[in-house]
N, C-alpha and C positions, 0 to 999 in steps of 0.2 A: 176734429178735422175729418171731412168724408174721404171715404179711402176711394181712388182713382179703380176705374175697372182695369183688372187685367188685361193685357192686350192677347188678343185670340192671337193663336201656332200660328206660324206662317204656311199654308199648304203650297205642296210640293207640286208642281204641274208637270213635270218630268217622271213618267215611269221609270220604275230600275231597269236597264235592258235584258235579254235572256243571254248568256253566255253560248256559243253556238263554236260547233268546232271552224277552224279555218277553211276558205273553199276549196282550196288546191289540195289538202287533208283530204275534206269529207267526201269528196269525188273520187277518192278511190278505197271509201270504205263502206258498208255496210252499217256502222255504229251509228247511233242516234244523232243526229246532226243539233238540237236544241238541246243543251248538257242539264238544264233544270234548275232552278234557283237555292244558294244554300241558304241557310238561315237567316244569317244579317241579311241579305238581299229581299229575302220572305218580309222577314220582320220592317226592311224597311218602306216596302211596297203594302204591305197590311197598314201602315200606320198612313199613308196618304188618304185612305177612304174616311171621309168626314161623316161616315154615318147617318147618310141626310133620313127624316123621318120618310121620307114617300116612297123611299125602298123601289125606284124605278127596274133597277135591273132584278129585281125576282120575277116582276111581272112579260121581263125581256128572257127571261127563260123559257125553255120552252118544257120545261119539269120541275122550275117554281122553285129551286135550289134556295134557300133561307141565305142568300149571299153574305149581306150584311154581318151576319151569327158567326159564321164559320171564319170571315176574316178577322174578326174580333176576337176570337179564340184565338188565331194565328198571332195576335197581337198582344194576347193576354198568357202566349206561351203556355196554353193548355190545348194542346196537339189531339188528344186523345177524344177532347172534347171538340174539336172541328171536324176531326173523321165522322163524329157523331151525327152531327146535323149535315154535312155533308151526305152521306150516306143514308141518313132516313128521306131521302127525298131522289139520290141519285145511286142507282146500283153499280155505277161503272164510272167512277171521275176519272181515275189514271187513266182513260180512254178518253175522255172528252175534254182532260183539259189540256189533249194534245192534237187531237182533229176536230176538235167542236169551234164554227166558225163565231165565235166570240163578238169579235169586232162588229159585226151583222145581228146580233142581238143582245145579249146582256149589255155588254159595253156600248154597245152604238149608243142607251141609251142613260146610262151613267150620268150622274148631275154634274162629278167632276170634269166629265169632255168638252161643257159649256165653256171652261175657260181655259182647258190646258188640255192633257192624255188622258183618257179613261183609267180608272184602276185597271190591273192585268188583272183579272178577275181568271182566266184560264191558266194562268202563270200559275199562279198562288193556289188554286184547282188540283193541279199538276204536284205542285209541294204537299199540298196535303198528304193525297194520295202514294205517294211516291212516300213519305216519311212512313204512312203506316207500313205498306211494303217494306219499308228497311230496319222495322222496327217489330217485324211480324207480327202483329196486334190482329189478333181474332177478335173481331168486335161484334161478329152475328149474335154473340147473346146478350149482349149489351141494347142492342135493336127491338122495339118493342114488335112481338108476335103473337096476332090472336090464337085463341082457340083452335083448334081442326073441328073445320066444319064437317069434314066427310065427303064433300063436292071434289071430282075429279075433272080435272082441263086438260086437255090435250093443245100444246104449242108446237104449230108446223113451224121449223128454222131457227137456228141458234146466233143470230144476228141481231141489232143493236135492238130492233123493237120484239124482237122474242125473246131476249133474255132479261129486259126490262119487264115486259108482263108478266115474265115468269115470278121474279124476284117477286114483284110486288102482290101476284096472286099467294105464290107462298108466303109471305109475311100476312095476309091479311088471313091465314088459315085453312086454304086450299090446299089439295094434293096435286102438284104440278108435274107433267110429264114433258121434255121437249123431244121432239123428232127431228134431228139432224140429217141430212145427205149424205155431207161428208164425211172422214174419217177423222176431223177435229171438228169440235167445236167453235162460234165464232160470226162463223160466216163471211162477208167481208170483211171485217175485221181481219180476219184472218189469210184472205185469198187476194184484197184487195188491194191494201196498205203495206205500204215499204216497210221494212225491217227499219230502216233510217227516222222513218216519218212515227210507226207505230212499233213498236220491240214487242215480239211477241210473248214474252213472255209477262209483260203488263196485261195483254188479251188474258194470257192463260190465270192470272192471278183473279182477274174479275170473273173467270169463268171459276172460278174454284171459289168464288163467294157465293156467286148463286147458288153453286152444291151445296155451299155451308147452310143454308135457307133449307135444305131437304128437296130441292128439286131433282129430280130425275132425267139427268139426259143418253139420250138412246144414239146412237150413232151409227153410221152407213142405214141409214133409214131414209129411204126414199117414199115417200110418203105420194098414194097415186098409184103407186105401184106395190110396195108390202102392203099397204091398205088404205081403202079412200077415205073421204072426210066424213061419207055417211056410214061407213062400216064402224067407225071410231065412236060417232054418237051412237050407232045402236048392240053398242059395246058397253066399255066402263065407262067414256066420258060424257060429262053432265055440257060440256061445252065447250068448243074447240077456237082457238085464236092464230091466223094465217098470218105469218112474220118470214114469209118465203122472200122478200126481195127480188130483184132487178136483175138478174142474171143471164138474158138474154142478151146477145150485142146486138147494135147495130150497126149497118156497113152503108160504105159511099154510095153505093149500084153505077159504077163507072166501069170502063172498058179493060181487063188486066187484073182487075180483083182478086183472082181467085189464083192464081199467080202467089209458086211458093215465094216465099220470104215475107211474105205479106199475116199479119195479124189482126186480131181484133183483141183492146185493151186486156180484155179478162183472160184472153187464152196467153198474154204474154206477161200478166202480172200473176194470173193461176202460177205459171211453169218459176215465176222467180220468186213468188213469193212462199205459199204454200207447198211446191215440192222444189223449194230451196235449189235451182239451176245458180243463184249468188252463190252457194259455196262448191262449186265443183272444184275437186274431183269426189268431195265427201259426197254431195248425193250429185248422181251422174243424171241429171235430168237435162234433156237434148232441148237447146237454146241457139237458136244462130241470129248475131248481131252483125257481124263484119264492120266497116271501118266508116261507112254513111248509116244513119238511122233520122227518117221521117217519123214525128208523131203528126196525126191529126186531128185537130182538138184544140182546144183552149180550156178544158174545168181542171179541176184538181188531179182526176184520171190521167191528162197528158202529160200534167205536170211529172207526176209518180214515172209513168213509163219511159217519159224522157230521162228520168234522171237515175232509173234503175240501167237504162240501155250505155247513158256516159260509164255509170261504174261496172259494167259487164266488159266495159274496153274499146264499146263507139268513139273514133278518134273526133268525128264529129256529129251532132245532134241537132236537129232539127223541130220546134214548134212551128208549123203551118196553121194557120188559122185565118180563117175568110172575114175577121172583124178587125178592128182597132185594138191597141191596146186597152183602149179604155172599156170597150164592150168584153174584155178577158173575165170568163166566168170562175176563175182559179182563184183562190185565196191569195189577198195579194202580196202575204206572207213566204207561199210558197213558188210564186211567179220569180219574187226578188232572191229566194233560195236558187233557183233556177239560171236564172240569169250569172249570178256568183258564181256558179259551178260551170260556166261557160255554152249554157245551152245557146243554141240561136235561135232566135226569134225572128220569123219568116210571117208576118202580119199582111193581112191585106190580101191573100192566098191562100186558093182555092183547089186543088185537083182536078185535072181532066180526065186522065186516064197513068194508067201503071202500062209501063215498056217493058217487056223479058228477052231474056236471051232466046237459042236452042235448046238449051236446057228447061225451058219452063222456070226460071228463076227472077224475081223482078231488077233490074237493072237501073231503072227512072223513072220518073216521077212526070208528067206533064203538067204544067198548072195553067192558072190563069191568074192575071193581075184584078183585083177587086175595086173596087169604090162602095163608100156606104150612099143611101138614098135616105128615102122616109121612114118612120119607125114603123115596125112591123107589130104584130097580135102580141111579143113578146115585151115589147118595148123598145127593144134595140133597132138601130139604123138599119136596113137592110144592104145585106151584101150583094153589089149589081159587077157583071162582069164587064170588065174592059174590052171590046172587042180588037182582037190582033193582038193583044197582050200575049199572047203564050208564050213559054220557056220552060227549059228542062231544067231538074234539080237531078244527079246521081245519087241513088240508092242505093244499098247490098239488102235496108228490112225498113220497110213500112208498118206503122203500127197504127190500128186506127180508132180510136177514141173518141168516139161520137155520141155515147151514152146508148143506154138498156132499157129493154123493155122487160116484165116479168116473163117465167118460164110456163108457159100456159097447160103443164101435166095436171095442177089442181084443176084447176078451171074444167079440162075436158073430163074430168074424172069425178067434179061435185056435180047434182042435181041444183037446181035449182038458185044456182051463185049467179049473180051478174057482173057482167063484165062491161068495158069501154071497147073504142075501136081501136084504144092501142095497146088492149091487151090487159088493163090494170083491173081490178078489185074492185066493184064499186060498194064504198062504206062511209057510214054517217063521219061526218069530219070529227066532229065533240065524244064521238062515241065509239068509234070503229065498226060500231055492227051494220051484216050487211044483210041485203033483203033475207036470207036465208037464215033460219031458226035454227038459236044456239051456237053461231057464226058469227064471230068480229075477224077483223081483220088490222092489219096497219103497217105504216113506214111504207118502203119502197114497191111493195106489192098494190099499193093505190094508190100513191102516187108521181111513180115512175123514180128512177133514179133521186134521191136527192140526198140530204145531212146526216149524220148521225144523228145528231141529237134533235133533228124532226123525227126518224123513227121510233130513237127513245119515247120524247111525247107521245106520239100516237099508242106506242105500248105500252106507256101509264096509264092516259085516258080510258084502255080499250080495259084494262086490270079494273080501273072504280067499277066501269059500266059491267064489265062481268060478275065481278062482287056481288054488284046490287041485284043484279038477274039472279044470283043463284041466291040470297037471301033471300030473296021475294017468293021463289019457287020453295022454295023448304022452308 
């Protein structure tokens, strides 16, 4: 008698959800708002991936992460062995699989999304990562490491795509040097991201892997100023890699601007996040909220600052944003985080000008009512104003989150570097290197604000093409 086929598992369409503290909770704490998945939850979300052969979301990474392997591990209950492939491809997962927008790449393009949820490919990210951390597993010697070539790099900035080419210069047998700014390592990671959103002590764990690797980081090194990018080459290094980032702001250019109470994102998430004004009175870092607080902005930047200024004691909060909801450049992960925790969402609004007192202090807000038109260079509808629309919002702190340009100190300080007119890096996309000899570049120094883990990529990429330069030379 022919035996009947087995009837294939029934697949599960339904992600596990992530456990998240309550909103009325997390709005008045600092602790990590996404609590992490435990095992059974791991293990049940690993076993929904059908292992399709065409392995779509390695190719939707943007550092080619062996997706598929590392869930399979997570499903085969050998942990040790997911860290592994994990980690040979990715130097910072507890970092990305909690701001890496997922949804937008790996997953968007997952086979299982055709009929149902993507795998939580960041979830399960997140679990790995977080199990080795709790399981203290040193596994840099477990990592396969060439030879030392004898070739020294110099890495300007300690941020997603310079700790990424560092890691992977040292693994490939390089002697890597990083030059920091500031007094931690990081960089936005560290100056940028909420304690809620990123725990910095995750940063600090990835940043003690790449030491594990033999890299060298230098810190309060102002690079430009201790020494330029050609003093470096006609020094010890065989070849230098610029992972400076975006750290310039940008501002409205409205009437009232400069008008205390008024910020721009970085100087108001520098003061809570990096010199901790969240826990006063232990570190007394001067921060003034008051009882209205405007963000300007719609990306992930306003989301963070609005939601750092609710838990400083903002009785209310404000997102202004001159598009749609649906034009919201913000993760829409942390949009709905936001919304939970009671921000208001002032859509369709635009800034005229900032009102002060006598005191020189901002007091109001003018705006304007918006309408969208035709799509603009970026794709989105364009925001046209209402005439006679105006109206007044009260303020006590404006914050304004427009996004960054890079810090233009290298630039005036290398020969022969090219630059754009707004200020960025210009470097080969596939390879980072830029006109200038012995020079790559990458992440938000070329092209302007953007992901983590686009800068990650570009500091892989920029690691192969250096590799190969310096083999070739010697």
């Amino acid at each position: 008698m022919e035996e009947k086929p087995k009837p294939k598992p029934k697949i599960d369409l339904n992600r596990v959800p992530m456990p998240r503290q309550e909103p009325r909770v997390r709005a008045k704490n600092y602790n990590e708002v996404a609590l992490g998945y435990s095992e059974e939850m791991a293990l049940q979300e690993a076993n929904r991936c059908i292992q399709c052969p065409k392995r779509t979301c390695v190719d939707g990474c943007p550092v080619n992460v062996d997706i598929p392997d590392f869930i399979e591990a997570i499903r085969d209950n050998t942990m040790p062995e997911a860290v592994r492939i994990l980690k040979s491809k990715n130097s910072l997962p507890g970092i990305c699989g909690r701001v890496c927008p997922q949804e937008t790449q790996c997953e968007q393009v997952c086979s299982l999304g055709k009929k149902g949820a993507p795998i939580a490919i960041g979830r399960l990210e997140r679990y790995v990562a977080d199990w080795e951390l709790s399981h203290s597993s040193d596994l840099s010697s477990t990592l396969e490491s060439a030879p030392s070539t004898g070739e020294k790099v110099a890495v300007i900035g300690s941020g997603p795509a310079g700790l990424t080419c560092a890691a992977d210069l040292a693994r490939l047998g390089h002697q890597v040097t990083i030059f920091e700014a500031l007094h931690v390592p990081g960089g936005v990671l560290m100056y940028g991201i909420p304690e809620f959103r990123l725990p910095k002590g995750i940063v600090q764990g990835e940043v003690d892997f790449v030491r594990s690797l033999g890299v060298d980081i230098r810190l309060d090194s102002v690079m430009g100023k201790l020494a330029t990018v050609d003093e470096l080459l006609e020094g010890d290094y065989d070849a230098v890699f610029l992972g400076t980032g975006a750290g310039l702001p940008m501002f409205l250019d409205i009437p009232g601007e400069n008008l205390n109470g008024i910020y721009s994102a970085n100087e108001f998430l520098t003061r809570v996040n990096l010199m901790k004004a969240y826990l006063f009175p232990e570190y007394d870092t001067p921060i003034k909220i008051g009882k209205r607080v405007a963000v300007i902005g719609g990306g992930n930047v306003a989301m963070d600052s609005a939601r750092c200024a609710l838990r400083l004691g903002a009785d209310e909060v404000y997102i202004v944003y001159r598009r749609s909801r649906v034009e919201l450049p913000a993760r829409h992960e942390e949009v709905e985080n936001a919304e939970e925790e009671g921000i208001i969402f002032k859509l369709l609004t635009n800034p005229k000008q900032f009102i002060g007192n006598d005191q020189g202090w901002v007091t109001a807000m003018e705006c304007y009512e918006m309408e969208l038109g035709e799509p603009d260079d970026s794709g989105r509808r364009r925001p046209i104003v209402k005439e006679g629309s105006e109206f007044i919002i009260d303020v006590d702190v404006a914050v304004v989150a427009l996004g960054t340009t890079p810090n233009p100190l290298i630039p005036l300080t290398t020969s022969g570097l090219e630059t754009t007119r707004r200020g960025t890096v210009v470097a080969d996309e596939e390879t980072g290197k830029t006109v200038k000899d012995k020079v790559w570049a990458g992440g938000d120094v070329v092209t302007g604000a953007a992901t983590v883990i686009s800068a990650m990529g570009a500091g892989k990429r920029a690691a192969a093409s250096i590799d190969a330069y310096l083999r070739e030379e010697s």
